[in-house]
VEXDREN-2710 file (C-alpha; in Angstrom, 1 decimal):
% VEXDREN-2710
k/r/px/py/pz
1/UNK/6.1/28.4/24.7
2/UNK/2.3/27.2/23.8
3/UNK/0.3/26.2/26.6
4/UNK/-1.0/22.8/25.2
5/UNK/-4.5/21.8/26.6
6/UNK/-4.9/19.0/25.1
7/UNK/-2.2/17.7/27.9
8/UNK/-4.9/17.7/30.7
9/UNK/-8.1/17.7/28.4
10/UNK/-7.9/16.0/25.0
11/UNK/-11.7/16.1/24.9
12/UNK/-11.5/19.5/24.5
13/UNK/-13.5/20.3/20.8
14/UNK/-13.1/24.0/21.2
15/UNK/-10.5/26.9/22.8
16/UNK/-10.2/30.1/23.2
17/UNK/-6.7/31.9/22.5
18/UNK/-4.8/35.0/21.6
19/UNK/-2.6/35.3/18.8
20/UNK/0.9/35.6/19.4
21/UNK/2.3/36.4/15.8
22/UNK/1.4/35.8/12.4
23/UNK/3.7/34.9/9.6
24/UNK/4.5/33.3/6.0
25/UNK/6.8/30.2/5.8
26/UNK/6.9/28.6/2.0
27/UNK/4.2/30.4/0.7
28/UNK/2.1/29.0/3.8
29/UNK/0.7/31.6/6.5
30/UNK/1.3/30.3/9.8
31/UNK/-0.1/31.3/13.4
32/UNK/1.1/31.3/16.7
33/UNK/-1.3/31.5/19.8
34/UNK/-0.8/31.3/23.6
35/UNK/-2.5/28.1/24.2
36/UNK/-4.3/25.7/21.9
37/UNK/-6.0/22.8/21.9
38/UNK/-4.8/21.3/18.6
39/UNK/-2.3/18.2/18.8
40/UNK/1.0/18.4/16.5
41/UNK/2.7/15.5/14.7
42/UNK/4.2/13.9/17.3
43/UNK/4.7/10.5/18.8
44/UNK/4.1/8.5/15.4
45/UNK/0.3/10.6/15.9
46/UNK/-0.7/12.6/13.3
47/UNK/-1.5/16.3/13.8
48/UNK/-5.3/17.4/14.3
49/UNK/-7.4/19.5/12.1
50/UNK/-10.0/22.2/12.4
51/UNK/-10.6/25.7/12.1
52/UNK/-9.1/29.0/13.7
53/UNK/-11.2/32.1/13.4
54/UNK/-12.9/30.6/10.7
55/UNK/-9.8/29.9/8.8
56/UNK/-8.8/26.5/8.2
57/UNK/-6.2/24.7/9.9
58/UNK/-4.1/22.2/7.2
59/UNK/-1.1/21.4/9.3
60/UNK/-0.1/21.7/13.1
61/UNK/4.0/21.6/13.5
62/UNK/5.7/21.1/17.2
63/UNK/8.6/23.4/16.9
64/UNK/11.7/23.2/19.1
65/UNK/11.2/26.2/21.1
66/UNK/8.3/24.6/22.5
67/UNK/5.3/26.8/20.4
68/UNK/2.9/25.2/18.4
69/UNK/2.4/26.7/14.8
70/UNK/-1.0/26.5/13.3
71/UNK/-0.5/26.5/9.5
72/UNK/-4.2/27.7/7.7
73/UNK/-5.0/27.7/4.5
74/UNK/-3.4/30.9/2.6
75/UNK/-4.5/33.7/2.5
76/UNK/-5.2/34.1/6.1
77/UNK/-8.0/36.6/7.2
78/UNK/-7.0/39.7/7.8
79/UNK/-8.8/39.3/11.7
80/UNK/-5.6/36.8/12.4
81/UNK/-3.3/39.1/13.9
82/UNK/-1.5/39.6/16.9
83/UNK/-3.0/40.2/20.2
84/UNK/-6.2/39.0/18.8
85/UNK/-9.1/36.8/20.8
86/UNK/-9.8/33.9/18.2
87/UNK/-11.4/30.6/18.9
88/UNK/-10.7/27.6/17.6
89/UNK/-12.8/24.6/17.0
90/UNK/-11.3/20.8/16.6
91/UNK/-11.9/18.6/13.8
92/UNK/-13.9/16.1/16.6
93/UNK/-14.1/12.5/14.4
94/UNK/-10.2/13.2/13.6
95/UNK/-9.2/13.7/16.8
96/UNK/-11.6/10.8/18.5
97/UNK/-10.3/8.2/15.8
98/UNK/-6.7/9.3/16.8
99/UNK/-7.7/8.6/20.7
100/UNK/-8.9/5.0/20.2
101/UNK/-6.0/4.3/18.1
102/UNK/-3.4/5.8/20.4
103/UNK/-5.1/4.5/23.6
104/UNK/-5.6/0.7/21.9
105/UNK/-1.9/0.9/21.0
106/UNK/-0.6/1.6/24.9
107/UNK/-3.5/-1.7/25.9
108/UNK/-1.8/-3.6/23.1
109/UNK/1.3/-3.0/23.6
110/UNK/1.5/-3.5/27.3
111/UNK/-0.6/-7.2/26.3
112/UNK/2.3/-8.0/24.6
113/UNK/4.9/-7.3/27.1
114/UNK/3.0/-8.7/30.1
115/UNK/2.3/-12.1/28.4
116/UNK/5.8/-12.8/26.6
117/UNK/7.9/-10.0/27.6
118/UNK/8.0/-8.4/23.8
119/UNK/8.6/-4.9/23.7
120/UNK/7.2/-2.4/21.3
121/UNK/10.3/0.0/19.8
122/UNK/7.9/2.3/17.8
123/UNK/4.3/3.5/17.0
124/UNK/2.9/4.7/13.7
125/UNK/-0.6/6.2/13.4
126/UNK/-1.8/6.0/10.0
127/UNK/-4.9/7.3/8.0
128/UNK/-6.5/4.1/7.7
129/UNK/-4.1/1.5/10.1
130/UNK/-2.0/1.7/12.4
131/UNK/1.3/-0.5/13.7
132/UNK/3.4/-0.9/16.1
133/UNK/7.1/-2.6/16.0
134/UNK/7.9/-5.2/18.1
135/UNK/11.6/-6.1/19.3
136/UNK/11.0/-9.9/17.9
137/UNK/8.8/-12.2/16.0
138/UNK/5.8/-13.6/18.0
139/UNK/3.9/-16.6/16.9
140/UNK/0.1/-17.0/15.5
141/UNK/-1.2/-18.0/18.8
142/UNK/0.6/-15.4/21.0
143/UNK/-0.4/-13.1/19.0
144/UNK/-4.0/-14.0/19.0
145/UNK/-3.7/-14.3/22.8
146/UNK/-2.4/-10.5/22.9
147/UNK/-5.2/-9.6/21.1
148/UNK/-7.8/-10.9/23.4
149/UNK/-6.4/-10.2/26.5
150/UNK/-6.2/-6.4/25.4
151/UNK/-9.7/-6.3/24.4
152/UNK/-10.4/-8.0/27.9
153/UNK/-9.0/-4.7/29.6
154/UNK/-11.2/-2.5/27.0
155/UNK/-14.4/-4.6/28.1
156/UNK/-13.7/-3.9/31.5
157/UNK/-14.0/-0.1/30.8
158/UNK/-10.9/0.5/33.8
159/UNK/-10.3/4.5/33.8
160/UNK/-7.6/6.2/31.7
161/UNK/-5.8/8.9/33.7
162/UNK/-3.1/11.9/33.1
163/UNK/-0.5/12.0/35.4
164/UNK/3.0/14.1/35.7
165/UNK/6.3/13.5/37.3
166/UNK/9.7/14.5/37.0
167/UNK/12.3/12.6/35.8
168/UNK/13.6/11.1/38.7
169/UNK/9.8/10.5/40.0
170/UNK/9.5/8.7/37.2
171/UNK/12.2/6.8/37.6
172/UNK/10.9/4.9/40.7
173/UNK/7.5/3.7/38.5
174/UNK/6.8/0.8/36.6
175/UNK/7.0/2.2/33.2
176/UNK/6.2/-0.2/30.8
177/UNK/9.3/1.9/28.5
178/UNK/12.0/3.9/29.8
179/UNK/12.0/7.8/28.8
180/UNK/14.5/9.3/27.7
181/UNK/13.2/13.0/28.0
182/UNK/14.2/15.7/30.3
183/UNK/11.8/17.9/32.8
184/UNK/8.4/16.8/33.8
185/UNK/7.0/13.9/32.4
186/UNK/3.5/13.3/31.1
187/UNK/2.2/9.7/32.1
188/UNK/-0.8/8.0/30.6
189/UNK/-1.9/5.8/33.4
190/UNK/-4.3/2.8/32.3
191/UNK/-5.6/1.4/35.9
192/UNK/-3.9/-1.9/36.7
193/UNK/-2.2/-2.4/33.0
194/UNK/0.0/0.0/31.4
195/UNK/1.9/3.2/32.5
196/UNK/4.2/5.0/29.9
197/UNK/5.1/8.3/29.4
198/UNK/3.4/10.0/26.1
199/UNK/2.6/13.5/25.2
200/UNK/-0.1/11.9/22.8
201/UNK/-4.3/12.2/23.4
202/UNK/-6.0/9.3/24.4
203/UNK/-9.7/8.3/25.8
204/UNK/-10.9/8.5/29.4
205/UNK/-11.7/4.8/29.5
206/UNK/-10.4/1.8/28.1
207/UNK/-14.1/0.5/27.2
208/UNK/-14.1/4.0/24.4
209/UNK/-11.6/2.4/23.0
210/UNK/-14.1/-0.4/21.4
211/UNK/-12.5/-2.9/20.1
212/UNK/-8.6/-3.4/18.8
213/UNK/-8.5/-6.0/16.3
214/UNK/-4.9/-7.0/14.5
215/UNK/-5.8/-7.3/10.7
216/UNK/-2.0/-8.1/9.9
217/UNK/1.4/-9.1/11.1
218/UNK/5.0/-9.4/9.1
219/UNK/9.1/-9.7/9.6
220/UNK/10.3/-6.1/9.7
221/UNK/13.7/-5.4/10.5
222/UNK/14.2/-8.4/12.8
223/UNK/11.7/-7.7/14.6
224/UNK/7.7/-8.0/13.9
225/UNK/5.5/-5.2/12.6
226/UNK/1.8/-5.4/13.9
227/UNK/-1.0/-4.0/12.1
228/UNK/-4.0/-3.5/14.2
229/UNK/-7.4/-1.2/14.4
230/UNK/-9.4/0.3/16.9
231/UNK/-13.1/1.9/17.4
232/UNK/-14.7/3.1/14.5
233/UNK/-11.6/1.9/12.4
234/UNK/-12.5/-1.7/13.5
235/UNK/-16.4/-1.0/12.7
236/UNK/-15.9/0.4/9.2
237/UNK/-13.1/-2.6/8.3
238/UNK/-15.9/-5.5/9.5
239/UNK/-18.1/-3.6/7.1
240/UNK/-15.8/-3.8/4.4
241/UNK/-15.3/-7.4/4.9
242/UNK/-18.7/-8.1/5.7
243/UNK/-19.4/-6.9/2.4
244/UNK/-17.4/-8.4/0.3
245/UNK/-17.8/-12.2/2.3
246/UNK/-21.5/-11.3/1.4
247/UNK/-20.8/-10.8/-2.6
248/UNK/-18.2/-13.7/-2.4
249/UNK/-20.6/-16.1/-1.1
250/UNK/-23.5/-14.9/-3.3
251/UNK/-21.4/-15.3/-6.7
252/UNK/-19.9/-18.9/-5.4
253/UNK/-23.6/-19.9/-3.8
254/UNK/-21.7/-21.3/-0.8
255/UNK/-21.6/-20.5/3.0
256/UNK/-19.6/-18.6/4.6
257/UNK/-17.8/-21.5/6.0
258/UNK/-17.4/-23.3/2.8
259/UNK/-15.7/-20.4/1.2
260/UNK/-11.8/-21.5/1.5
261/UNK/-12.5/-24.3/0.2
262/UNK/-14.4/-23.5/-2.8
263/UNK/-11.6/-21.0/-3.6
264/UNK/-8.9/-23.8/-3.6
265/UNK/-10.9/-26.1/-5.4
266/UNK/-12.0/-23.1/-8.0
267/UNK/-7.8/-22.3/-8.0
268/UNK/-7.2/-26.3/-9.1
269/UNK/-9.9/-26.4/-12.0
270/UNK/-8.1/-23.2/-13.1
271/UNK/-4.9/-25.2/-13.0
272/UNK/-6.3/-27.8/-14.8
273/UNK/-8.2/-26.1/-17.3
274/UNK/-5.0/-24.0/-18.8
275/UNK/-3.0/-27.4/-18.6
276/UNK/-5.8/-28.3/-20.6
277/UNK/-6.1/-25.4/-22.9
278/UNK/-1.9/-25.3/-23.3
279/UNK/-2.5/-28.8/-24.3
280/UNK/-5.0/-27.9/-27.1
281/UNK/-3.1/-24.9/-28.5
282/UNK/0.2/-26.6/-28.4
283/UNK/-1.8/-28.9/-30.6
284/UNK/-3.7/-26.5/-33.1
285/UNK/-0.3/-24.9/-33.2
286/UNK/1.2/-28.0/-34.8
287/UNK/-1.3/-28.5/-37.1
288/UNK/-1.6/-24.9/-38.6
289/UNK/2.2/-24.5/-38.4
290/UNK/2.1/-28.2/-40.7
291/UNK/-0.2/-26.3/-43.3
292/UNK/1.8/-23.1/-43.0
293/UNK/5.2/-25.2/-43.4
294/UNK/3.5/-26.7/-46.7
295/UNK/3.3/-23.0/-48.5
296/UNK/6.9/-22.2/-47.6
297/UNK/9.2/-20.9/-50.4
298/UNK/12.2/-22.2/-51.2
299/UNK/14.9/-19.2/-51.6
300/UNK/18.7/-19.4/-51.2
301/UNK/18.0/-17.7/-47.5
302/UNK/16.2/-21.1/-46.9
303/UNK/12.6/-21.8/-46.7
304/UNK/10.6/-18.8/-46.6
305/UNK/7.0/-18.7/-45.0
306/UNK/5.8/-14.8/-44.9
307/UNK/2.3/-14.9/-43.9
308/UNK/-0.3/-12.7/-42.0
309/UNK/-2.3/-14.3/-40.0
310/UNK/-5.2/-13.0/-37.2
311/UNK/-3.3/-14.2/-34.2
312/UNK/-1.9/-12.1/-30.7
313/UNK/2.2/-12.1/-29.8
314/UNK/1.5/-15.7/-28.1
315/UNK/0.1/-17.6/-31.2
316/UNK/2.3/-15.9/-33.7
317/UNK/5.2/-17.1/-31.6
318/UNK/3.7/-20.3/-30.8
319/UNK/3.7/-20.9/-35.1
320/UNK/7.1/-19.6/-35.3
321/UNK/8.6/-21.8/-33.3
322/UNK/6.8/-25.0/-34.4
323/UNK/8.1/-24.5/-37.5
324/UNK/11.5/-24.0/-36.7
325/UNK/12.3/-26.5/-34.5
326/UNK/12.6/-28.4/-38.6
327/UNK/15.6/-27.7/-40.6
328/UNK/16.2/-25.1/-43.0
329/UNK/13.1/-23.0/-42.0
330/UNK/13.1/-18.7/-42.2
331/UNK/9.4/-17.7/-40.6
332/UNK/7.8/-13.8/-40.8
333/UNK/4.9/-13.6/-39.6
334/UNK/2.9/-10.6/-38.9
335/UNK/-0.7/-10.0/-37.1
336/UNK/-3.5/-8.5/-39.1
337/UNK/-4.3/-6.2/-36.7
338/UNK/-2.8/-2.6/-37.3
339/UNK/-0.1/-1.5/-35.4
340/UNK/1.2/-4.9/-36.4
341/UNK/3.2/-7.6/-34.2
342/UNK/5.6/-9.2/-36.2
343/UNK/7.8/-12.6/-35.0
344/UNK/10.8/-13.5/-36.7
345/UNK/12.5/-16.8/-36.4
346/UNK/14.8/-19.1/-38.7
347/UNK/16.0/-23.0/-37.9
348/UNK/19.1/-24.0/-36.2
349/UNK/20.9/-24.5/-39.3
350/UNK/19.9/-21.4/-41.1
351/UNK/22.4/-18.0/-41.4
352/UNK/19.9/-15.7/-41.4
353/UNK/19.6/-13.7/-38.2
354/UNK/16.4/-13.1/-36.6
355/UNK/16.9/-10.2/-34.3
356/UNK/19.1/-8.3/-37.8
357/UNK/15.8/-8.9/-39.5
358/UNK/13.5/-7.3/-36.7
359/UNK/15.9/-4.5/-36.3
360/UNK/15.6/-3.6/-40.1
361/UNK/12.3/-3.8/-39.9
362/UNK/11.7/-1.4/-36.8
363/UNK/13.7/0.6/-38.6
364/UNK/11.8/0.9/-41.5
365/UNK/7.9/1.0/-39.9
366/UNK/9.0/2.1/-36.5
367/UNK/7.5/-0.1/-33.4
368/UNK/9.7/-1.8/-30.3
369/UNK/10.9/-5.4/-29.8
370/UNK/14.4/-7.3/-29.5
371/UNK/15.2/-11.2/-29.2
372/UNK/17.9/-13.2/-29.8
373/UNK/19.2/-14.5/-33.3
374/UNK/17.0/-17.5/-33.7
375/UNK/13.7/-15.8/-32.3
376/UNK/13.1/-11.9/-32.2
377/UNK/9.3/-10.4/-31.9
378/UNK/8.2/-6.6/-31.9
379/UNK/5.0/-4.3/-31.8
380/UNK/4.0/-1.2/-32.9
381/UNK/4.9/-1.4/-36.4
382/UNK/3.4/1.5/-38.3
383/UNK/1.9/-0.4/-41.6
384/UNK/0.3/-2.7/-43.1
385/UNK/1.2/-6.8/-42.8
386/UNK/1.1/-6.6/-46.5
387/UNK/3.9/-4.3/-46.5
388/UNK/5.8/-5.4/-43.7
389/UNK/6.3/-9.0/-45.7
390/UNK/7.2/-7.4/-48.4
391/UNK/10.1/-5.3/-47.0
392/UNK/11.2/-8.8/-44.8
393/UNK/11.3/-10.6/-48.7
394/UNK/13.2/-7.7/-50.2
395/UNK/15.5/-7.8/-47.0
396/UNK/16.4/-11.4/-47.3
397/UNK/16.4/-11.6/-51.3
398/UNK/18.1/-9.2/-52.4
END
């Protein structure tokens, strides 16, 4: 078993061990040592990183017979062997950042179940956020209330300690969470506000911690997921959103205040303006389909307007059914543009089907599309519009 020392000193940035055995596991080389100071995945925390004799530690796995293996980057050197004196060093920002987030979880969490009795059913410590699961949905304000009283008990910088007890020791404490682990028990023990068992690495004091701030909240699995972030986390994320209120309010020349506003009044012009501009083309669209309906042919499939026009899928549709929605109408149309879009589309009281026509067609110059008998549409046809009209004329006058 691997003497952990990150259980009484998680400030601890370097160590000195021996190596206990060496060996490869998936093409990975991985290390065992007597004691160590680097933290495993465990506990929804992630593992630390760092070196080992100079060699890179990637991963750091928490095994079941109680060792701690140290995977490095492969190859290994060859001084990592067994019964050798190595030191290793701690990735320090890693392992901080994991300490405020860890610690601010156990201040939030307890805020939560001392003000309305919600308790937290897991922890996940993520690369940029973190969360924590509550057993039910809280409200806007309560949540906003757990939020400041747990950055009232950071302010007040009250000590963080390490205590440990057995099981039944344990069981005559105020645990915020009951344990279900055998043997002695590790307790983190925030003064006056939260007691829980963890095997996790947190700060001496609360006030380290910095801030906790909760960025998000949603419904998760009838309960309520929390996303919150601590310390530098909470530094680098007011940055971010300092930044970007800062280039909002300098393209919208508005204050910060006004900024909500201007965005809901930007969003209804926008509403009203493609109202507006669905107004206008539904209008062009009439006219030119009028002067496109004047060239039609008239063929025994009906009458026949091929044209190729400079127009994207929308407009070419747009004409299509204009036109159709008369009697007696059979409408190919294809862009200008190469690969071409093509739109088929006939009249309610025409034969001729649409989405045969298309298919032909894609069959002939390649490209994808579908649609239904009265309206088909397609793109990527390999050729010219020139020749795609003339195959569509040959196909419906035989």
């Amino acid at each position: 078993m691997t003497e952990r020392l990150y259980y009484t000193d998680p400030y601890a940035r370097s160590f000195e061990g021996t190596v206990d055995s060496v060996s490869l596991r998936d093409g990975r080389t991985v290390v065992f040592l007597d004691r160590t100071a680097f933290y495993p995945t465990s506990g929804g925390q992630p593992f630390d990183t760092g070196t080992l004799a100079g060699a890179r530690v990637v991963e750091v796995i928490d095994e079941e017979d109680g060792r701690l293996a140290h995977v490095v980057e492969h190859p290994a050197p060859a001084h990592l062997a067994p019964g050798v004196a190595v030191q290793g060093d701690i990735d320090w920002p890693r392992r901080f950042d994991h300490m405020q987030q860890h610690t601010g979880q156990h201040v939030l969490s307890a805020a939560f179940d001392r003000l309305f009795g919600v308790r937290t059913v897991s922890f996940h410590l993520g690369g940029e956020l973190s969360t924590i699961d509550l057993a039910r949905e809280t409200k806007p304000d309560e949540i906003a209330a757990a939020e400041a009283d747990a950055n009232r008990i950071v302010w007040e910088d009250r000590p963080v300690s390490i205590r440990f007890a057995t099981k039944e020791e344990a069981a005559a404490l105020p645990l915020r969470k009951e344990s279900l682990r055998d043997g002695t028990l590790r307790l983190i023990d925030i003064d006056r506000w939260d007691l829980s068992a963890c095997g996790g690495t947190h700060v001496a004091r609360t006030g380290a911690i910095g801030v906790i701030g909760v960025v998000a909240w949603e419904r998760f699995k009838g309960g309520q997921r929390i996303t919150f972030v601590c310390g530098g986390r909470a530094l680098a994320r007011f940055g971010m959103m300092r930044d970007t209120l800062a280039g909002s309010v300098r393209l919208l020349s508005v204050l910060p205040q006004e900024l909500p506003a201007t965005i809901e009044r930007l969003q209804n012009d926008a509403k009203d303006q493609k109202r507006s501009l669905i107004a206008l083309q539904t209008e062009l669209a009439t006219l030119r389909a009028a002067k496109l309906a004047e060239t039609a042919e008239l063929t025994p499939a009906g009458r026949l307007v091929l044209k190729s026009l400079d127009a994207d899928a929308y407009g070419l549709k747009s004409l299509a059914q204009v036109m159709t929605e008369q009697p007696g109408f059979v409408v190919v149309l294809a862009s200008a543009a190469s690969p071409s879009l093509v739109v088929v589309a006939r009249s309610a009281d025409v034969q001729v089907s649409a989405q045969q026509l298309l298919a032909s067609l894609i069959a002939a110059f390649g490209g994808r599309g579908g649609g239904k008998p009265d309206l088909a549409q397609a793109g990527g046809l390999n050729a010219t519009a020139v020749a795609i009209l003339e195959k569509a004329r040959t196909l419906l006058l035989p």
